[in-house]
N, C-alpha and C positions, 0 to 999 in steps of 0.2 A: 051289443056293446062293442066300441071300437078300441081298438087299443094301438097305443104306439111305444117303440122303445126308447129309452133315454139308458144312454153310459153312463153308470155309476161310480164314482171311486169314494170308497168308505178305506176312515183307518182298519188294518189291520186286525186290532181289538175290537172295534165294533161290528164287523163282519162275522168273524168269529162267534161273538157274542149272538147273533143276529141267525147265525149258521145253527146253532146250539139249541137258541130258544125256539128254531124251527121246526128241527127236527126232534124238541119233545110233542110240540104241538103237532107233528104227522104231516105237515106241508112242508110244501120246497121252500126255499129260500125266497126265490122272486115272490110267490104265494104272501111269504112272509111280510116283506119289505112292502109288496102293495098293497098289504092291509092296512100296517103301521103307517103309509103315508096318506090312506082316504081317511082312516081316525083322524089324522093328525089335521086334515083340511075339515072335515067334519067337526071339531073340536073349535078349531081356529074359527068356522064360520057363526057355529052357534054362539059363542063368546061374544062375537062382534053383534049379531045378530043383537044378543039380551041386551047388550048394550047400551047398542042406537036405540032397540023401542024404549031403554030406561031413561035417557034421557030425554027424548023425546024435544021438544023444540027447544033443551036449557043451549045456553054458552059458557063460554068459560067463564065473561065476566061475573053471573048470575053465581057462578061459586064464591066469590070474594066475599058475601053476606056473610057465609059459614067461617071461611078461613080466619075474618076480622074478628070472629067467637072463641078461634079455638085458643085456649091456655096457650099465655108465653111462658113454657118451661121446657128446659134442656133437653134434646133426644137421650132414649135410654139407650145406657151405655151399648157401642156397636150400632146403634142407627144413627150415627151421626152423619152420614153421607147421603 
């Protein structure tokens, strides 16, 4: 495995935090920080991943059938945006 370094600057508090949750877990820091970022791309790829084979060959327009169904009534209160 090859590895290259990248400079970080994290706030403060999340360092910290980051500092904390590593050392209950028994690894360093860096340890730490490069695990939570292969999750995070591992995470990210599989999401994408379900995705694309869920929709598989649709497009956007092919959603309008659905959208043109759904009830015209108010977002509930707080999703209005």
């Amino acid at each position: 495995m090859s590895k290259s370094t990248y400079p970080l600057k994290l706030p403060t508090s999340v360092k910290n935090a980051a500092a904390e949750l590593a050392k209950l877990d028994g690894v360093s820091l860096n340890q730490f920080i490069a695990a939570a970022v292969a999750e995070k791309v591992g995470t990210i790829r599989t999401a994408r991943d379900f995705l694309h084979d869920r929709a598989g060959s649709a497009k956007p327009r092919d959603m309008m059938k659905y959208l043109r169904r759904a009830p015209k009534v108010a977002p509930v209160p707080g999703d209005e945006r």
